[in-house]
N, CA, C and O atoms as a Tripos MOL2 file, in Angstrom:
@<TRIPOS>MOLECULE
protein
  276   275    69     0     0
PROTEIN
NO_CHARGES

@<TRIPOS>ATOM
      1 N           0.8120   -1.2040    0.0000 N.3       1 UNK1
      2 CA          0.0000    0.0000    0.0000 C.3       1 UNK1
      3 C           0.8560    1.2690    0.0000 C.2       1 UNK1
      4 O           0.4890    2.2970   -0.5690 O.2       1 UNK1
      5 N           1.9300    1.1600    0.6160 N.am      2 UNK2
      6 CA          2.5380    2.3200    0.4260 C.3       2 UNK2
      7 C           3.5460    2.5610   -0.5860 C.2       2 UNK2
      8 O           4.3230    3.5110   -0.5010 O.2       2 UNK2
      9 N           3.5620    1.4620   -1.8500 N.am      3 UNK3
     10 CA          3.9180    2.5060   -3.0270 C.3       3 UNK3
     11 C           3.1530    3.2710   -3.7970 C.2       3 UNK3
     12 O           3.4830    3.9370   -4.7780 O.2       3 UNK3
     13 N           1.5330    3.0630   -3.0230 N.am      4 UNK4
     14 CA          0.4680    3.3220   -3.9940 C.3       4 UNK4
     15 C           0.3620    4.8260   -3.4540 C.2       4 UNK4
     16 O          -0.3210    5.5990   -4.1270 O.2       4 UNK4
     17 N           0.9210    5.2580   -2.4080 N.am      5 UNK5
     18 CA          0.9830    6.7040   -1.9190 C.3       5 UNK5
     19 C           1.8490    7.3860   -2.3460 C.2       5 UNK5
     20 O           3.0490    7.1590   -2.5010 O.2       5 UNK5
     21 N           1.0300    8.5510   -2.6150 N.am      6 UNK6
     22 CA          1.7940    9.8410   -3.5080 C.3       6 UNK6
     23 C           2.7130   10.1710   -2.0650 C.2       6 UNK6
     24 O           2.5470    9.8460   -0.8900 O.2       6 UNK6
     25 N           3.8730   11.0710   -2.8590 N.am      7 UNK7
     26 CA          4.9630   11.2490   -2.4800 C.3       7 UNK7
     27 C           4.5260   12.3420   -1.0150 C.2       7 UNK7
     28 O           5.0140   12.4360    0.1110 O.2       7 UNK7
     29 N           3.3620   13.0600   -1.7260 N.am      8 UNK8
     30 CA          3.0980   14.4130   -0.8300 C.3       8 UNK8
     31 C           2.0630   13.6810    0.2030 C.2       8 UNK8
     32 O           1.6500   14.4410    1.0780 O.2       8 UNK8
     33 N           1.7110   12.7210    0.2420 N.am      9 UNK9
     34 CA         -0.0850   12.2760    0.8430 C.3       9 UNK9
     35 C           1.3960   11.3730    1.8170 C.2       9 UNK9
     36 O           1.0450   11.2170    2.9870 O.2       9 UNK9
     37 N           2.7470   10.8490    1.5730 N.am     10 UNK10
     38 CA          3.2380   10.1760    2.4420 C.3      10 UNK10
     39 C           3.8610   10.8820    3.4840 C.2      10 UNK10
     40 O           4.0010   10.5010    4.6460 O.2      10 UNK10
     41 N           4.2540   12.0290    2.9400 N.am     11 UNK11
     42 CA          4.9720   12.9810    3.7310 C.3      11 UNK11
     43 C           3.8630   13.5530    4.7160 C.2      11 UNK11
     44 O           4.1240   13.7780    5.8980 O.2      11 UNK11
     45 N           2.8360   13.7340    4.2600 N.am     12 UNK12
     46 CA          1.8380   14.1370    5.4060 C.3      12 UNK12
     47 C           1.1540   13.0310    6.5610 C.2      12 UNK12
     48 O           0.5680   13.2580    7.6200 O.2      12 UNK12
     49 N           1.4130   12.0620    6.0420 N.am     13 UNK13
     50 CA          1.1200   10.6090    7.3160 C.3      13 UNK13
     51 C           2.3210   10.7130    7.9550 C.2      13 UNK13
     52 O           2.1200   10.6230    9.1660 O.2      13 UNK13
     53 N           3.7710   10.8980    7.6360 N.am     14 UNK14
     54 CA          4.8310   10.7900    8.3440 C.3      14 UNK14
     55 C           4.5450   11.6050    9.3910 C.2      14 UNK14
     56 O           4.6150   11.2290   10.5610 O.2      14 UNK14
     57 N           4.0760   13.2190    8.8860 N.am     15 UNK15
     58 CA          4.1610   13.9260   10.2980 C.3      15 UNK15
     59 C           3.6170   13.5710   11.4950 C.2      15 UNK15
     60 O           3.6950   14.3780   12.4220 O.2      15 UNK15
     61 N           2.8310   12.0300   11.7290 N.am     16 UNK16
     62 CA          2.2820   11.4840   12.7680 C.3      16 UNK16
     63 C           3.0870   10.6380   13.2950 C.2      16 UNK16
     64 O           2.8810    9.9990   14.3260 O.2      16 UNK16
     65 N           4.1790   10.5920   12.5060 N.am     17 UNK17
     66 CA          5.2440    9.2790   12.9330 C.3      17 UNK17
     67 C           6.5610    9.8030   13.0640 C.2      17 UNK17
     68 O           7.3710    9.2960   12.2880 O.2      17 UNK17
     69 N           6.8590   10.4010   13.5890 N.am     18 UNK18
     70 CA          8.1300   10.8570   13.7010 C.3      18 UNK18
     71 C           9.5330    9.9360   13.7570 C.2      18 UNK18
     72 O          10.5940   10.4800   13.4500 O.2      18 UNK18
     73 N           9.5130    8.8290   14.0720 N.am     19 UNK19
     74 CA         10.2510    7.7120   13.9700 C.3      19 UNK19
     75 C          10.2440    7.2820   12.8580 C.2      19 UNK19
     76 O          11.4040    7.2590   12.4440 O.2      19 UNK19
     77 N           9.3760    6.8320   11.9520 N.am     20 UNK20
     78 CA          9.3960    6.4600   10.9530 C.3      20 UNK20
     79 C           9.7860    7.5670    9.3560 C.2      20 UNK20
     80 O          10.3290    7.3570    8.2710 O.2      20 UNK20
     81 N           9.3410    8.3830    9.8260 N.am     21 UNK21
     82 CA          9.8940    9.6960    9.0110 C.3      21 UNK21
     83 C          11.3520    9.8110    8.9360 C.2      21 UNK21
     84 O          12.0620   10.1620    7.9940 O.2      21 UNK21
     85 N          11.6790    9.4080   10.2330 N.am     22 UNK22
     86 CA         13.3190    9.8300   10.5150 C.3      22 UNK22
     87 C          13.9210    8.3760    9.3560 C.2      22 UNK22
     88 O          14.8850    8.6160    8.6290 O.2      22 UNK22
     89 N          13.3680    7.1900    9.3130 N.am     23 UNK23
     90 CA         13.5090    6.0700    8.6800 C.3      23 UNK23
     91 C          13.7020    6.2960    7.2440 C.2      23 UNK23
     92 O          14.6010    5.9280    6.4870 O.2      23 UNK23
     93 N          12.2300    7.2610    6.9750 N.am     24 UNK24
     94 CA         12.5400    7.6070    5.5520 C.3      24 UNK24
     95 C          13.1880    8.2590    4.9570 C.2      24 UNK24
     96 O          13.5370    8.0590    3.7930 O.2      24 UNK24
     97 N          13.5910    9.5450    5.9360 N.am     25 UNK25
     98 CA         14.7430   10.1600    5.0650 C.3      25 UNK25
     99 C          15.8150   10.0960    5.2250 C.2      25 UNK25
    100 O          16.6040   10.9270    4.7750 O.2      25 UNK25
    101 N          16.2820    8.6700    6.1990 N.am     26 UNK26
    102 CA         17.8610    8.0970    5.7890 C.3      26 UNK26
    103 C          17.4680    7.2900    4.7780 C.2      26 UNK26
    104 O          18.2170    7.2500    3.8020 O.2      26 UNK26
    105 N          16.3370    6.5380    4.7610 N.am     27 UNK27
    106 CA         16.5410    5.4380    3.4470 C.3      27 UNK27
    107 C          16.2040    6.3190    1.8590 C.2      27 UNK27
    108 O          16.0470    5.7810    0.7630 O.2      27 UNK27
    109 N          16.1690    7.5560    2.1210 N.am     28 UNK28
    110 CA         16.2070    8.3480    0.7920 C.3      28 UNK28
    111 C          16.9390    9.0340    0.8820 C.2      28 UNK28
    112 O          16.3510    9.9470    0.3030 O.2      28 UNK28
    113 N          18.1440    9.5730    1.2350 N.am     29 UNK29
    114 CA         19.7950    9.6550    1.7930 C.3      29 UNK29
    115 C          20.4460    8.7970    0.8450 C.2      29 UNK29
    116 O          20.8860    9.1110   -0.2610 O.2      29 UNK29
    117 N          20.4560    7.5860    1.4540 N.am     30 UNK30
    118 CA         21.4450    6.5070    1.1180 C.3      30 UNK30
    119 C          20.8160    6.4460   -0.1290 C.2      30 UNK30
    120 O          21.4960    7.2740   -0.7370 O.2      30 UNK30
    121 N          19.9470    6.0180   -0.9740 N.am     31 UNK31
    122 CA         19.1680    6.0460   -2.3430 C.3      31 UNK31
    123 C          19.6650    7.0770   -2.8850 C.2      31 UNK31
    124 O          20.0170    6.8960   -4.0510 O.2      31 UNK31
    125 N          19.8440    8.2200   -2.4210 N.am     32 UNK32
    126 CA         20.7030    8.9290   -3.1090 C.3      32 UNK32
    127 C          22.1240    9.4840   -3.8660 C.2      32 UNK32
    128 O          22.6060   10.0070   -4.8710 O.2      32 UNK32
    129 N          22.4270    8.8010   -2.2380 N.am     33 UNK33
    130 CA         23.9130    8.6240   -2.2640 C.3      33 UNK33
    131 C          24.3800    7.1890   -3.1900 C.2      33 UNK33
    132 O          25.4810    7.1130   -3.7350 O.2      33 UNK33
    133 N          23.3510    6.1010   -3.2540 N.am     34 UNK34
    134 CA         24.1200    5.1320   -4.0500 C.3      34 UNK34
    135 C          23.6860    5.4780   -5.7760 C.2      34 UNK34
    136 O          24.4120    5.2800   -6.7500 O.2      34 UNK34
    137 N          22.7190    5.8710   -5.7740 N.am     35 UNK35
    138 CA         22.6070    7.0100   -7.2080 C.3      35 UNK35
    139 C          23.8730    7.7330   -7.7160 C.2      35 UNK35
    140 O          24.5000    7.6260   -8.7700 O.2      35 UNK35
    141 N          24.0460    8.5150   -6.6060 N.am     36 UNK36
    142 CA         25.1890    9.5570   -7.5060 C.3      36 UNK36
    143 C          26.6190    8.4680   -7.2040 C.2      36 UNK36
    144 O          27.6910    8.7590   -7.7370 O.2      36 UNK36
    145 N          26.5150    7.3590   -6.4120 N.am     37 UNK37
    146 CA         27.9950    6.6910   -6.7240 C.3      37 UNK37
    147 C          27.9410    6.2910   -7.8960 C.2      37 UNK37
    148 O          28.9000    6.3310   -8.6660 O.2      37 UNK37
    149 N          26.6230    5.7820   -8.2270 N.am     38 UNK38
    150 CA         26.7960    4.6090   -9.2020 C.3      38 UNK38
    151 C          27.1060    5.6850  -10.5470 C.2      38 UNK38
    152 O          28.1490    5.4570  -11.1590 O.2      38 UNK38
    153 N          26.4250    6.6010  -10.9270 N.am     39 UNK39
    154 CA         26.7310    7.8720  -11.8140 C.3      39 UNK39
    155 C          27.8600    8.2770  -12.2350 C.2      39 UNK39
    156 O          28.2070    8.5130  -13.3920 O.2      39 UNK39
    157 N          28.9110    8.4190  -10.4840 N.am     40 UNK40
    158 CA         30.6360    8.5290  -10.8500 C.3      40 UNK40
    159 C          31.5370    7.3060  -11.4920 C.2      40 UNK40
    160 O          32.6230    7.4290  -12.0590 O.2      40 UNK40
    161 N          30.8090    6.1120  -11.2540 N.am     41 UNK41
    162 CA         31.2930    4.5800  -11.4430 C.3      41 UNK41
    163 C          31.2190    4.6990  -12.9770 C.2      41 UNK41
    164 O          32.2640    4.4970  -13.5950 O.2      41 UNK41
    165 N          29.9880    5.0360  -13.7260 N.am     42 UNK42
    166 CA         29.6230    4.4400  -14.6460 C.3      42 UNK42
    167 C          30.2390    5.6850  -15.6600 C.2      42 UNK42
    168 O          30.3340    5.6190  -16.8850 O.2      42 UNK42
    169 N          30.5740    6.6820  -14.9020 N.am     43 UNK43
    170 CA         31.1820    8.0010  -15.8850 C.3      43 UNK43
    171 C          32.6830    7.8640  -15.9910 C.2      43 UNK43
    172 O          33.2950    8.2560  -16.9850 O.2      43 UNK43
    173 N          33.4160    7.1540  -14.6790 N.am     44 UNK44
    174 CA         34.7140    7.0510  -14.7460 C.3      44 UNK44
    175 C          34.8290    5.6300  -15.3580 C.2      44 UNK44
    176 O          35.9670    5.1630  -15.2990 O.2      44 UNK44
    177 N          34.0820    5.0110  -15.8130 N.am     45 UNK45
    178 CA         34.3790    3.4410  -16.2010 C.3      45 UNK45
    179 C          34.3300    3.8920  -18.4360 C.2      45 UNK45
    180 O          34.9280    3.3360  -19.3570 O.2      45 UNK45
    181 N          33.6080    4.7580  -18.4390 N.am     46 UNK46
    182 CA         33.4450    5.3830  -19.6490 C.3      46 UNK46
    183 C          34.3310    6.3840  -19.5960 C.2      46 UNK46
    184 O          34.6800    6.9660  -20.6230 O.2      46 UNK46
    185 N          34.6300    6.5870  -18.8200 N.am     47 UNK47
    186 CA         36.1480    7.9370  -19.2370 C.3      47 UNK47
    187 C          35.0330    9.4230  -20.2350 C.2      47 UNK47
    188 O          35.3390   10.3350  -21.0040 O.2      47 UNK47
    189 N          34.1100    9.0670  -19.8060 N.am     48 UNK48
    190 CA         33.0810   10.3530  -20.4170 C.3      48 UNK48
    191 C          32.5400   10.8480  -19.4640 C.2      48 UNK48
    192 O          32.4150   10.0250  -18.5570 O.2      48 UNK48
    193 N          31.9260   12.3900  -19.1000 N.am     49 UNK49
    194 CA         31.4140   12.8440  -18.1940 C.3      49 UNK49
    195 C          30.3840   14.4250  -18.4610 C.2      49 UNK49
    196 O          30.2940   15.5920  -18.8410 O.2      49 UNK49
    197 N          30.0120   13.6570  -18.0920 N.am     50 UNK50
    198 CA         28.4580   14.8630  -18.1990 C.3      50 UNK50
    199 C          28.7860   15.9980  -17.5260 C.2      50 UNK50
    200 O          29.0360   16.0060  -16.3200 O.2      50 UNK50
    201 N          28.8020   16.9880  -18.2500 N.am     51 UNK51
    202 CA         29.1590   18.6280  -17.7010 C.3      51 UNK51
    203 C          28.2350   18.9570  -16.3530 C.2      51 UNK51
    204 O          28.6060   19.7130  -15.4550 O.2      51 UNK51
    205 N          27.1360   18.3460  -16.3760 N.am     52 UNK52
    206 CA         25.7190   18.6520  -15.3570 C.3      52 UNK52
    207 C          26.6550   17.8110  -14.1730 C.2      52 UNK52
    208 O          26.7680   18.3770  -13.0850 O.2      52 UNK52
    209 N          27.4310   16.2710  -14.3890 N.am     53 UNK53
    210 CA         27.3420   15.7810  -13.7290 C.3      53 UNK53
    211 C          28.9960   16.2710  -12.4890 C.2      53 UNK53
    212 O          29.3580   15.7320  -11.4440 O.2      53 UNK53
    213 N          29.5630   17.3970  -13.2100 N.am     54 UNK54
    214 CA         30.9290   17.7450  -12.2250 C.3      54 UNK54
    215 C          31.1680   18.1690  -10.7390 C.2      54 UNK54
    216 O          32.2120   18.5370  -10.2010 O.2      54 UNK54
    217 N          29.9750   18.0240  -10.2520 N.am     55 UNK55
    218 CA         29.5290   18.2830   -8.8680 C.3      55 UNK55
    219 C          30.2910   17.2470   -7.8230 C.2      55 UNK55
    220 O          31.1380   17.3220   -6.9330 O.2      55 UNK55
    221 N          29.1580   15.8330   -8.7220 N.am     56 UNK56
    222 CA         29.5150   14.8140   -8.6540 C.3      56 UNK56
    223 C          31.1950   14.2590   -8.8270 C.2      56 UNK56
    224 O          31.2940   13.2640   -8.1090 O.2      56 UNK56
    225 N          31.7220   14.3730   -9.1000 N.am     57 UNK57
    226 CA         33.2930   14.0070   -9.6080 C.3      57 UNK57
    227 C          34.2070   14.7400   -8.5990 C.2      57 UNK57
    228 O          35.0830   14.1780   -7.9410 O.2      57 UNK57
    229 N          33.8820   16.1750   -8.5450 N.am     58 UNK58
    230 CA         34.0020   16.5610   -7.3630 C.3      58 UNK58
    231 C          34.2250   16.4810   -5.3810 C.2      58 UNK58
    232 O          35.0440   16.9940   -4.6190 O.2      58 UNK58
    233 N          33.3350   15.8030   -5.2320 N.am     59 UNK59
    234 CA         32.6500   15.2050   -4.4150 C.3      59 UNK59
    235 C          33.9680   14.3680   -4.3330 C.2      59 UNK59
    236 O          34.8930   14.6140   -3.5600 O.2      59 UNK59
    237 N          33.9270   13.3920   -5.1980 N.am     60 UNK60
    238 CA         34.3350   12.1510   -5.1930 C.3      60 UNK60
    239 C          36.4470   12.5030   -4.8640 C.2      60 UNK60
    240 O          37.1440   12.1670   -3.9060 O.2      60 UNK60
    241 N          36.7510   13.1450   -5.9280 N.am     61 UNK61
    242 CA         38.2860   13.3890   -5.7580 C.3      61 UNK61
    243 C          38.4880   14.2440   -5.1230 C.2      61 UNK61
    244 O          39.6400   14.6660   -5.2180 O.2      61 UNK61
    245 N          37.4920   15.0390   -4.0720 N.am     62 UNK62
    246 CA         38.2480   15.5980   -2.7840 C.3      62 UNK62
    247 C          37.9930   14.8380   -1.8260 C.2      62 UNK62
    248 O          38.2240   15.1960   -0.6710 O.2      62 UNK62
    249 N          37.5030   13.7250   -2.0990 N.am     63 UNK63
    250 CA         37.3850   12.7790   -0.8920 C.3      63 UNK63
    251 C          38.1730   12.2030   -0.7030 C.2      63 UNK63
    252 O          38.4600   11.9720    0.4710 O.2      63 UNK63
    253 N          38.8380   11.7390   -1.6140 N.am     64 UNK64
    254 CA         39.6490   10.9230   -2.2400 C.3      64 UNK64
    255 C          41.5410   11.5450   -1.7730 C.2      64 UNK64
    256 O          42.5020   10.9200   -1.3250 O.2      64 UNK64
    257 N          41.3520   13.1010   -2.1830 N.am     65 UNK65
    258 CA         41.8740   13.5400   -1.5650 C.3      65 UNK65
    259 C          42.7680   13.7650    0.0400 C.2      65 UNK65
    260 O          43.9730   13.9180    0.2410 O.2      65 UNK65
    261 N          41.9310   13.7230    0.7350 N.am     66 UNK66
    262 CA         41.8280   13.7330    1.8170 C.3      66 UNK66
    263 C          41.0770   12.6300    2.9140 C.2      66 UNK66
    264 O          40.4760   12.6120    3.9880 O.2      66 UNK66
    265 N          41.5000   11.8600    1.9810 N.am     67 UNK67
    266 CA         41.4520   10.3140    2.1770 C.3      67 UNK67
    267 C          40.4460    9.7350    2.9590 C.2      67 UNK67
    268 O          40.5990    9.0980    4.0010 O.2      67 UNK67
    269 N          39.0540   10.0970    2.1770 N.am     68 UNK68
    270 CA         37.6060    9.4130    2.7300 C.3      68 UNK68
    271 C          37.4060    8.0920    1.4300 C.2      68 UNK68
    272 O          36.3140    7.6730    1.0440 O.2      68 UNK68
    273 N          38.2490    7.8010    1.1200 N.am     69 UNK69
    274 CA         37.3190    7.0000    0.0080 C.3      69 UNK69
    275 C          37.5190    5.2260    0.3660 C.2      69 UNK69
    276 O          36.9310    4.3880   -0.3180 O.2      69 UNK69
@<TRIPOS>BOND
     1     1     2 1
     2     2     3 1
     3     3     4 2
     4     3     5 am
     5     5     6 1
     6     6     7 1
     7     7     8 2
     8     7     9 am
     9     9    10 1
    10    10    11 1
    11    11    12 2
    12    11    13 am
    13    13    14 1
    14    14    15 1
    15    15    16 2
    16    15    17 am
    17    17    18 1
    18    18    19 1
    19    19    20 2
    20    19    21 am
    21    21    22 1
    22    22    23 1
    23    23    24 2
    24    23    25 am
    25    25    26 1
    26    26    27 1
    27    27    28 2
    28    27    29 am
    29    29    30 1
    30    30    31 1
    31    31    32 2
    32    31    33 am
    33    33    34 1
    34    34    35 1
    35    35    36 2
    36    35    37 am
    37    37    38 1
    38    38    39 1
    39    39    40 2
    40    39    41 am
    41    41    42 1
    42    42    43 1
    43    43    44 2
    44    43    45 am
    45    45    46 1
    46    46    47 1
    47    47    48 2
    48    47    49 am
    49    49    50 1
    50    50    51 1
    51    51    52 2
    52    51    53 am
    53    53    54 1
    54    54    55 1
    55    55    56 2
    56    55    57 am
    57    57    58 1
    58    58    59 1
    59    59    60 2
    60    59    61 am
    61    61    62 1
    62    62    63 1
    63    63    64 2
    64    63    65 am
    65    65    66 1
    66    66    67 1
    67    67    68 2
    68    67    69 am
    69    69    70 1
    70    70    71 1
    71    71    72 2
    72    71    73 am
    73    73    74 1
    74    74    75 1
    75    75    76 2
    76    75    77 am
    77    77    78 1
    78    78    79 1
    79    79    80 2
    80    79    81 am
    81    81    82 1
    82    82    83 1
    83    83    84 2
    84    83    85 am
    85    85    86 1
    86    86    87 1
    87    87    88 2
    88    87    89 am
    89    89    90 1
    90    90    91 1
    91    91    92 2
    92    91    93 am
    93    93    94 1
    94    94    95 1
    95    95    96 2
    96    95    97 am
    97    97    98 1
    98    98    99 1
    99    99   100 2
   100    99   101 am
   101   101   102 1
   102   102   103 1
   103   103   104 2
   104   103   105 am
   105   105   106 1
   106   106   107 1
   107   107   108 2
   108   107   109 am
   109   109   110 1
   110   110   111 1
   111   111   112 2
   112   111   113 am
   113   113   114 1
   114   114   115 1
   115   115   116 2
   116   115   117 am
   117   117   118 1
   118   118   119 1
   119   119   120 2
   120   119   121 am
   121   121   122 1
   122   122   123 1
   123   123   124 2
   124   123   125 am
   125   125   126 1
   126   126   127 1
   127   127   128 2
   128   127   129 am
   129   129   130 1
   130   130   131 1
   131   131   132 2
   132   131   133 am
   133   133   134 1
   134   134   135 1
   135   135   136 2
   136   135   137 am
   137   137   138 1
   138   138   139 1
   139   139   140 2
   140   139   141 am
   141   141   142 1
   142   142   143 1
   143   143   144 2
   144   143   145 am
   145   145   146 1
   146   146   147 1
   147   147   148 2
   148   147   149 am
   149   149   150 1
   150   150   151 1
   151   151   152 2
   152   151   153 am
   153   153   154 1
   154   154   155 1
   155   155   156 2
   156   155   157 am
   157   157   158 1
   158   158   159 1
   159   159   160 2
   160   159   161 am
   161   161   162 1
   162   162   163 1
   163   163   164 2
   164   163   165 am
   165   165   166 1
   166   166   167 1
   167   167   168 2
   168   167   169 am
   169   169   170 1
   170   170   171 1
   171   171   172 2
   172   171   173 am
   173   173   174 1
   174   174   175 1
   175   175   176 2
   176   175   177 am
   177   177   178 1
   178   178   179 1
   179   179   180 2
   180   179   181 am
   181   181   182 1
   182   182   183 1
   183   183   184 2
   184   183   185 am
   185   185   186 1
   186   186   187 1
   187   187   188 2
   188   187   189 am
   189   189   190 1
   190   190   191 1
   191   191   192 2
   192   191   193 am
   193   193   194 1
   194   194   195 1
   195   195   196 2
   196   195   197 am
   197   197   198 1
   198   198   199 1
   199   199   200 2
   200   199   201 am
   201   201   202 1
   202   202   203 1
   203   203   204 2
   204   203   205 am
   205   205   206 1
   206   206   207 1
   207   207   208 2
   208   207   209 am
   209   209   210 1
   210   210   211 1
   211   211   212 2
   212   211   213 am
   213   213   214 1
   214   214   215 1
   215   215   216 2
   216   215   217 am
   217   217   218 1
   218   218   219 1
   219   219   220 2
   220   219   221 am
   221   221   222 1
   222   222   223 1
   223   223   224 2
   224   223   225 am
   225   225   226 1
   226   226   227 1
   227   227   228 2
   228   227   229 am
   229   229   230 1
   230   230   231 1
   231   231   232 2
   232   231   233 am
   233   233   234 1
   234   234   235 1
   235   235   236 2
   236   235   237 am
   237   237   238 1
   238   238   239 1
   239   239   240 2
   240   239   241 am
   241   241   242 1
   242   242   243 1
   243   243   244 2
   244   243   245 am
   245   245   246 1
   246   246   247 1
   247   247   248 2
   248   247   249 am
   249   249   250 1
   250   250   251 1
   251   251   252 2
   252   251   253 am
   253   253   254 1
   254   254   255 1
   255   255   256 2
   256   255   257 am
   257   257   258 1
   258   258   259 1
   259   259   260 2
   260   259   261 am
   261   261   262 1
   262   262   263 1
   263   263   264 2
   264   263   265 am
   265   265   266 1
   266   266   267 1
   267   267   268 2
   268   267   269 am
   269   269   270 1
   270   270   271 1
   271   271   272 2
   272   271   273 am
   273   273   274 1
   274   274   275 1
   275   275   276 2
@<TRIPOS>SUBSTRUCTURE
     1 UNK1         2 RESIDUE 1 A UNK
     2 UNK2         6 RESIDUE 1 A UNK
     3 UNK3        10 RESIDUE 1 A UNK
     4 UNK4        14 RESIDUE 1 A UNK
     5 UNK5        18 RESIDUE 1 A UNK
     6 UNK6        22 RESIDUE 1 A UNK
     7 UNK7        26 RESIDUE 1 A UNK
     8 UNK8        30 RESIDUE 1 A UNK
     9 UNK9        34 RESIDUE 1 A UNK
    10 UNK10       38 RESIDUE 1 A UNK
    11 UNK11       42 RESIDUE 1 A UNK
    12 UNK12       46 RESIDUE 1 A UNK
    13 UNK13       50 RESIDUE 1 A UNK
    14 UNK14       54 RESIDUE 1 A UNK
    15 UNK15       58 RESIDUE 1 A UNK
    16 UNK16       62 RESIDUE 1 A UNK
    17 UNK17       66 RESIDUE 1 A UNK
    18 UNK18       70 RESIDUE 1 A UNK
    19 UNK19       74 RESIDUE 1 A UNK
    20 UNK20       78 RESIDUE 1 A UNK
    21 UNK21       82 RESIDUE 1 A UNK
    22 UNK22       86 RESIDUE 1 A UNK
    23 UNK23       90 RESIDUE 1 A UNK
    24 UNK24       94 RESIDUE 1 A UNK
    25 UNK25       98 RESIDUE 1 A UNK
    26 UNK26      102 RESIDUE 1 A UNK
    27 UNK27      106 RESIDUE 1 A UNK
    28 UNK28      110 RESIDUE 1 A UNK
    29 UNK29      114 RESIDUE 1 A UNK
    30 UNK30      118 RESIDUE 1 A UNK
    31 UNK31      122 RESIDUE 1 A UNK
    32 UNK32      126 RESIDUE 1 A UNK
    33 UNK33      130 RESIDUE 1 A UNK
    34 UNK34      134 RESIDUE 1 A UNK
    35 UNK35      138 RESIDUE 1 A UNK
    36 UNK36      142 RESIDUE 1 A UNK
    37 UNK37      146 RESIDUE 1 A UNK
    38 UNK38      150 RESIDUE 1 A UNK
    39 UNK39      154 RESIDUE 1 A UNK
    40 UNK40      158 RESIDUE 1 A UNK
    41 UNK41      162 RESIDUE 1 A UNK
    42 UNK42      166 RESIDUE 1 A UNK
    43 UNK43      170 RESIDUE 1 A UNK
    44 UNK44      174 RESIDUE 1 A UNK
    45 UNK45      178 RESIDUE 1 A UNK
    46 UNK46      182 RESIDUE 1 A UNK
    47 UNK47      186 RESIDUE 1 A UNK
    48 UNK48      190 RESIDUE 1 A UNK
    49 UNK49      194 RESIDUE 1 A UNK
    50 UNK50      198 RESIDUE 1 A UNK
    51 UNK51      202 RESIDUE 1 A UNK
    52 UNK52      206 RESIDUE 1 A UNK
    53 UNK53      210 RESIDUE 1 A UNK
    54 UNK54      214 RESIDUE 1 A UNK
    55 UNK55      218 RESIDUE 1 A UNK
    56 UNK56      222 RESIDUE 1 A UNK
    57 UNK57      226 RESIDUE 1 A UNK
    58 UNK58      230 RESIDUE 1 A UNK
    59 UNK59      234 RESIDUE 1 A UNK
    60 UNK60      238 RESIDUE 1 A UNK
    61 UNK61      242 RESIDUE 1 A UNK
    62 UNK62      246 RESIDUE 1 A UNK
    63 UNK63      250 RESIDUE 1 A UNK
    64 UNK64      254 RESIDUE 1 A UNK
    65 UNK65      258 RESIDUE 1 A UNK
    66 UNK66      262 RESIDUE 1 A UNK
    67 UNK67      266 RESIDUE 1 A UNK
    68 UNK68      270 RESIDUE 1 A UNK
    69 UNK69      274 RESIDUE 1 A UNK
């Protein structure tokens, strides 16, 4: 039932759940975060890179940098 809820009709049941809210927006965090990895993976595996996507690349080689990776 709850993929059948709109994005905005879920966010407004959350505000009764405060625990579970907190649930959802780490598990749409991490969904995000494995999005834009997979984006740098698949741009540095192609040696091509999307001008939109230099944020991203960014991110990645100052982490890398300063040795989070």
């Amino acid at each position: 039932e709850i993929m059948s809820l709109s994005r905005d009709s879920l966010s407004h049941v959350l505000l009764d759940f405060p625990e579970e809210q907190m649930r959802f927006r780490k598990a749409a965090t991490l969904m995000a975060l494995f999005a834009v990895a997979k984006i740098y993976r698949v741009e540095l595996v192609a040696e091509e890179r999307d001008p939109h996507n230099r944020w991203i690349h960014d991110v990645f080689e100052t982490a890398r940098k300063i040795g989070l990776e």
